[in-house]
Each structure stands twice: as C-alpha cells, then as structure tokens.
NUTIGU-461823 format. One record per residue (C-alpha): residue in three letters; z, x, y; chain. Coordinates in Angstrom, 2 decimals, padded with zeros to 5 digits. Layout:
% residues N
 code      zz      xx      yy unit
  ala       Z       X       Y    A
...
% end
This chain:
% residues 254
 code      zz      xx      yy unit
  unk -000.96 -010.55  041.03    A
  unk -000.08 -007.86  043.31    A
  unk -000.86 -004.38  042.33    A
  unk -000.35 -001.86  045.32    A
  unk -000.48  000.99  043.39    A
  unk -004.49  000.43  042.87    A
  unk -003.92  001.03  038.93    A
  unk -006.35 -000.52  036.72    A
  unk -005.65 -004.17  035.61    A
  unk -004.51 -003.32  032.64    A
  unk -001.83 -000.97  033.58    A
  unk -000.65 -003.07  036.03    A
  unk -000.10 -006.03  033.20    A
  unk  001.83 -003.24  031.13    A
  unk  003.86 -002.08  034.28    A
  unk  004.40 -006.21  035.37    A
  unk  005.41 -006.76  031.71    A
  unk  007.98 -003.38  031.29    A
  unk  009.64 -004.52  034.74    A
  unk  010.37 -007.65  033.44    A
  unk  012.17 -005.92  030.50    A
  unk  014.37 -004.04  032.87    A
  unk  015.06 -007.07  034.33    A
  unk  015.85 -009.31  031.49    A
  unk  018.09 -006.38  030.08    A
  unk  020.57 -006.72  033.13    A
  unk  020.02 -010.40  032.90    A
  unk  021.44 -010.61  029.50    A
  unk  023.96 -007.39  030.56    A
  unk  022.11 -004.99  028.24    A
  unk  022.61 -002.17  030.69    A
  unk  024.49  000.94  031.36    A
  unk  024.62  001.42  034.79    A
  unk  021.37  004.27  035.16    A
  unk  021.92  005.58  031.71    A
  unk  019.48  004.45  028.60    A
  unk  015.57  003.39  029.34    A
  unk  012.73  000.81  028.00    A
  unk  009.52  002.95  027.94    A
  unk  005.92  001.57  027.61    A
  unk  001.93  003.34  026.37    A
  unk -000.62  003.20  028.88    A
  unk -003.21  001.11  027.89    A
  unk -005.98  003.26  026.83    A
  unk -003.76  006.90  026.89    A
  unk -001.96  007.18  023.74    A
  unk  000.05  010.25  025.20    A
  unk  001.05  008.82  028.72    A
  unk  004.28  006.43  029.51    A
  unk  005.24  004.12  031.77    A
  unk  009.64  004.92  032.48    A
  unk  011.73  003.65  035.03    A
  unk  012.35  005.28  038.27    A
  unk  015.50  007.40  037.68    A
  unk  018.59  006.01  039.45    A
  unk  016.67  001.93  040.25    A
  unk  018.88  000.09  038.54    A
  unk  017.86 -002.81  036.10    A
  unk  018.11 -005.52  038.29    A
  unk  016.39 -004.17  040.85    A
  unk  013.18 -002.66  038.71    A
  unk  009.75 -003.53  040.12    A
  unk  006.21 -002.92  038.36    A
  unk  005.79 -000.62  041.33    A
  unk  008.79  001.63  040.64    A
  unk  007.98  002.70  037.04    A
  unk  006.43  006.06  036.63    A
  unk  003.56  007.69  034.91    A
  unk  004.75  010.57  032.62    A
  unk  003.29  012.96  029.77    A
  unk  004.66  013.16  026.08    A
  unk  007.26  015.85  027.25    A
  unk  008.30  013.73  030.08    A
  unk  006.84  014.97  032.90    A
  unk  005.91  012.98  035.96    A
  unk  001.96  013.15  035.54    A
  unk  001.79  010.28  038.97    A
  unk  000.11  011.97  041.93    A
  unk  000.47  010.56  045.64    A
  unk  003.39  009.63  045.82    A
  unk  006.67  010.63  047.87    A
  unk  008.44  013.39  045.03    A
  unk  011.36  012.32  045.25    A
  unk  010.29  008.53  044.13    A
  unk  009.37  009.99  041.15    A
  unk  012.19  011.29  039.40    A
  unk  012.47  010.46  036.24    A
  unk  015.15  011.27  033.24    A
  unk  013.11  013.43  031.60    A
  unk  016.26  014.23  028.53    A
  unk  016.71  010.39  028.39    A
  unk  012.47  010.08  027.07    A
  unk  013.02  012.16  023.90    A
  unk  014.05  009.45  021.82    A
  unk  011.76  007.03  022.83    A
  unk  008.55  010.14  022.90    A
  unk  010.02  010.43  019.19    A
  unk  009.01  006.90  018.54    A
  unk  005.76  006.87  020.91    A
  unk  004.58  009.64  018.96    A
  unk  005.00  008.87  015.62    A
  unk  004.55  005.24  015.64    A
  unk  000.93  004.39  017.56    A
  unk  001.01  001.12  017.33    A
  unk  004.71  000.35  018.63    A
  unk  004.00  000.45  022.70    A
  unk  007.09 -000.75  024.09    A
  unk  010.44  001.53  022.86    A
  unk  013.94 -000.41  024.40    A
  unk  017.64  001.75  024.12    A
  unk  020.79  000.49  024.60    A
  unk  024.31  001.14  025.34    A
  unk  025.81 -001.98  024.79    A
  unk  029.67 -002.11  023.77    A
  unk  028.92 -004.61  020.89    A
  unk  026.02 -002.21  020.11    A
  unk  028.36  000.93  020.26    A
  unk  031.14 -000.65  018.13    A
  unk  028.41 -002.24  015.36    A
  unk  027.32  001.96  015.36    A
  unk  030.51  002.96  014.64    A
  unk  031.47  001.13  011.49    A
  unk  030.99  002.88  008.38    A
  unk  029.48 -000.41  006.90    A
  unk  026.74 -000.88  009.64    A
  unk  025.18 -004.32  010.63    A
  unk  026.61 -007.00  008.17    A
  unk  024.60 -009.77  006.54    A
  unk  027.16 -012.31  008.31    A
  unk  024.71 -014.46  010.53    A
  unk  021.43 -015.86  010.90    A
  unk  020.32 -013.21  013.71    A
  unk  021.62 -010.15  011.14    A
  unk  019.70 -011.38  008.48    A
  unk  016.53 -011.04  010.33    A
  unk  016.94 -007.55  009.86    A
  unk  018.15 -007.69  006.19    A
  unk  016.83 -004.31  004.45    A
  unk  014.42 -003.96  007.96    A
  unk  016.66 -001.87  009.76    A
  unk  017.34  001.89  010.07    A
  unk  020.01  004.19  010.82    A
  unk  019.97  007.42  012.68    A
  unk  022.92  009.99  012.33    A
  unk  024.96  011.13  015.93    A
  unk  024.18  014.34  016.89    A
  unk  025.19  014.87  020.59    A
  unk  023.70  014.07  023.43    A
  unk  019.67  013.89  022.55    A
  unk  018.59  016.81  024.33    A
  unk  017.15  018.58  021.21    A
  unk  013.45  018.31  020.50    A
  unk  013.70  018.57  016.94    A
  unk  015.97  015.66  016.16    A
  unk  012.89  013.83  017.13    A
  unk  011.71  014.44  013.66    A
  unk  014.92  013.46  012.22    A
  unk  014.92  010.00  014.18    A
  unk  011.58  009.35  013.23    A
  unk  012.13  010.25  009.38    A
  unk  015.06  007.98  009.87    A
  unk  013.38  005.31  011.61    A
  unk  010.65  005.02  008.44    A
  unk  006.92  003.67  009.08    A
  unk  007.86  000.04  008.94    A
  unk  010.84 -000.74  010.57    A
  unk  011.14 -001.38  014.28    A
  unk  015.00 -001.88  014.73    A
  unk  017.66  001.36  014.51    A
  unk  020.67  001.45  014.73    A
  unk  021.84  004.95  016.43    A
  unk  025.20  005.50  014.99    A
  unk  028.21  006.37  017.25    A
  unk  025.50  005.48  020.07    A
  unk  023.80  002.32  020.38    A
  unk  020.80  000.26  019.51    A
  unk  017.09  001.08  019.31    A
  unk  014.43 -001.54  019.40    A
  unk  010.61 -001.34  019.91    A
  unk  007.39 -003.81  019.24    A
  unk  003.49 -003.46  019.40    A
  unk  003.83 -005.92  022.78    A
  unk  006.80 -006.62  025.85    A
  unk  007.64 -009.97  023.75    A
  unk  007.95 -008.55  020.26    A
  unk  010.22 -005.46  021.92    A
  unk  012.61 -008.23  023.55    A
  unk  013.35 -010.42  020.77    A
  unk  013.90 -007.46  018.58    A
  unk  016.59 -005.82  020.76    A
  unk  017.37 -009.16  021.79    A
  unk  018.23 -010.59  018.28    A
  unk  019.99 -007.11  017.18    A
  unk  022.37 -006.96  020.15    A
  unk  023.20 -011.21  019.15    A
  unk  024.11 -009.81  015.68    A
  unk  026.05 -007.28  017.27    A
  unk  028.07 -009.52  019.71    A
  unk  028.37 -012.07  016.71    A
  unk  029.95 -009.17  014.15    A
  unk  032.09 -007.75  016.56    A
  unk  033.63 -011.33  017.23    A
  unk  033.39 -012.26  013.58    A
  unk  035.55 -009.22  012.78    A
  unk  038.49 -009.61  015.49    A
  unk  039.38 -012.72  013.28    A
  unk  041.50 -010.59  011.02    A
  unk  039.92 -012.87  007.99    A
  unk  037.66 -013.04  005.11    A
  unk  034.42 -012.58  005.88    A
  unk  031.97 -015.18  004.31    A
  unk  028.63 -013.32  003.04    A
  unk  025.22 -015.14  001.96    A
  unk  023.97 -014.35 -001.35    A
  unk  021.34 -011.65 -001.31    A
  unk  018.56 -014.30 -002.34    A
  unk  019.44 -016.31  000.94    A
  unk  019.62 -013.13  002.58    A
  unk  016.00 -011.82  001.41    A
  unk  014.39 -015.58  001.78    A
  unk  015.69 -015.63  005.57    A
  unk  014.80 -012.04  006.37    A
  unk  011.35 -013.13  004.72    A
  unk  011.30 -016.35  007.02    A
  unk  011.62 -014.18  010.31    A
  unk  008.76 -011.76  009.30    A
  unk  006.53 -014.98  008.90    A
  unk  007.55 -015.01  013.25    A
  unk  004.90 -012.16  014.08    A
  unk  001.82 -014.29  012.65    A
  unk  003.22 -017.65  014.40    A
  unk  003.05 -016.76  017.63    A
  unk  007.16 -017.61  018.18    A
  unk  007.60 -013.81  020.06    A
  unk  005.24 -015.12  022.96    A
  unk  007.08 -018.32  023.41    A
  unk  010.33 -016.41  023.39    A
  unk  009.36 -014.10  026.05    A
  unk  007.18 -016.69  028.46    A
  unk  010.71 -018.97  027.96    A
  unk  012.55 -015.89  028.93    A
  unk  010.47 -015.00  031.46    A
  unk  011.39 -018.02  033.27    A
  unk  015.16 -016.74  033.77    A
  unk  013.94 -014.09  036.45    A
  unk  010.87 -015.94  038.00    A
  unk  012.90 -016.27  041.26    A
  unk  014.98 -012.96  041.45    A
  unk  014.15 -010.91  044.54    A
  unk  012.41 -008.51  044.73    A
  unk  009.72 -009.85  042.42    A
  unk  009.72 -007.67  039.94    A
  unk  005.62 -008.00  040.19    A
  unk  005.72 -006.08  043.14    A
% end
C-alpha cells in the first residue's frame, strides 16, 4: 500500500479507510458539493483528526489529501505546501463535539442529503415505517437547529443531545449525523439512516395511510440489528462496498 506521506502504518490504514468514505459518499450521492465532512482519530492521539482537504471534492478524495488537525481545528500537518492544507475549520465543530465527548466513536460522517433534510424537517422525525428505520427504533437522537454551527458551545448541547449510547442523530432542519468505533460501522450507520430517509420521503408522497409495525416488532427488529456489531455483518458490508470504488481513478490509496 502506498503511503507517500511517510505516516506510520497505522495512520495511513485510518487515512486509506476515511478516503474511501469520501468516496463511497459521492458514490451513493451523499454529498453536498464541498459543504459537510467525514472526520477520523488518529490512531494513538485522542485529540488529533484526520478531515478532508477543503474544496477536494468527494469523488476525487485520496488518503493523501486528508489533513492532520487539533481539537479546535487547526491544521497541526507540517511540510507541506499551505495552501494544500486548508481545511474548514467551522465545518469540524460538530464532529470535535462528538470526537470529544465520545472516545470510542473514531469515525464522525455529516450529511446534507435532500431526503436527510426533509426527514429533519418533519415534526414527527424518522418513522417506524421500514426495516432500515427500525434499526434505529428508540437508538436515535435529535439535535435542535440553531444556525449555522459556528458556536462552540452548542457543542455541549449536541453532545447532551446525542446521549452516551446512540451513534445516529438526526440534526433537525439540517441533515443527518452518523459515527462508529471503525470506517465500516460509520458507513452502514449513515448508510442505513439516509435508506430510511429516501424510503419515508417516498412512502409519504403517496398521499395514503401509512402502515406502522407494532412496537413489539419494532423493539424485536431494532434488537435484531444491535445483535450486527458482535456478528461481524459491518465488515462484510464495507469490504462488499469497498468493491464499488476499487477501480475509480485516482486510487483513493494514493
């Protein structure tokens, strides 16, 4: 594997494995042109992050073009051209909101998808209508709109609203928030969320009854997904996935 940026092996794994969410987010058109990011922890530094490049778009995001910043956002990288490293330094508060106050969730992934957007702005939130909503039956959080996030201390707020155990948000009158301890638990979180998004969204532009499980179905299959983190179905997901960009050029290993 190709790592000219002489950065241990394990970075280079972490920067390999946050260009290929980049990449699968335009893939699956989970982008907003250079707006929203997917952020990753340095192995071994729980205060540094790996964030995209600002202004490389999705498709074009290479383990090379991520940068090293600090908690606050600042570019922390040394050696390289300045202007290659700007970064959107108001676009890492929320995802430094969720860095900091959940260790063990490593990858953070933010969205401005219109199914996303729409699902934010109904008063009734994600519905228990499919399979893929039901994953996050009673697992997923909400987050009030207050502007633009450009204010430190609604990072408290988000992370109050985000709880200790939940790694799906919904950011209301905004988008969708996703995160995971690894690349492949990250993806089929915000990959599964936006789904149930698309599939309300659709469901709802039938101008009809809407058919709802009972809430014991609803528990037992939200139950059933959990039982996915111990069986190993995340990694399969994401190796499967992987497979969609294996040819794209540039690598994004580069």
């Amino acid at each position: 594997m190709n790592n000219p940026l002489n950065v241990t092996q394990q970075e280079w794994q972490i920067r390999c494995d946050l260009a290929a969410l980049y990449r699968l987010a335009a893939h699956f058109r989970m982008t907003d042109i250079i707006d929203t990011h997917i952020s990753a922890r340095v192995p071994g530094h729980q205060d540094q992050f790996l964030i995209n490049r600002y202004g490389v778009m999705f498709h074009e995001m290479r383990a090379s073009d991520l940068v090293k910043i600090d908690k606050q956002g600042d570019v922390i990288e040394t050696g390289r051209r300045a202007q290659e490293l700007r970064v959107n330094t108001a676009g890492f508060i929320i995802h430094s909101a969720v860095h900091g106050a959940r260790h063990e969730l490593n990858f953070v992934i933010h969205t401005h998808t219109a199914a996303g957007i729409a699902v934010s702005a109904q008063e009734g939130g994600l519905l228990p209508i499919s399979q893929h909503a039901l994953k996050y039956y009673d697992r997923l959080s909400y987050h009030d709109y207050e502007g633009i996030a450009l204010d430190l201390e609604e990072r408290e707020r988000l992370v109050a609203d985000l709880g200790p155990d939940n790694n799906a948000m919904i950011l209301r009158n905004h988008g969708l928030l996703a995160a995971g301890r690894t690349a492949s638990e990250a993806f089929q979180e915000i990959y599964f969320l936006e789904r149930a998004c698309q599939a309300q969204v659709a469901a709802m532009a039938g101008a009809t009854a809407l058919r709802y499980p009972s809430e014991a179905v609803c528990r037992r299959t939200a139950d059933q997904f959990a039982g996915d983190a111990d069986s190993g179905y995340s990694d399969v997901f994401w190796q499967a996935s992987l497979r969609l960009i294996e040819n794209d050029k540039p690598d994004y290993r580069s």
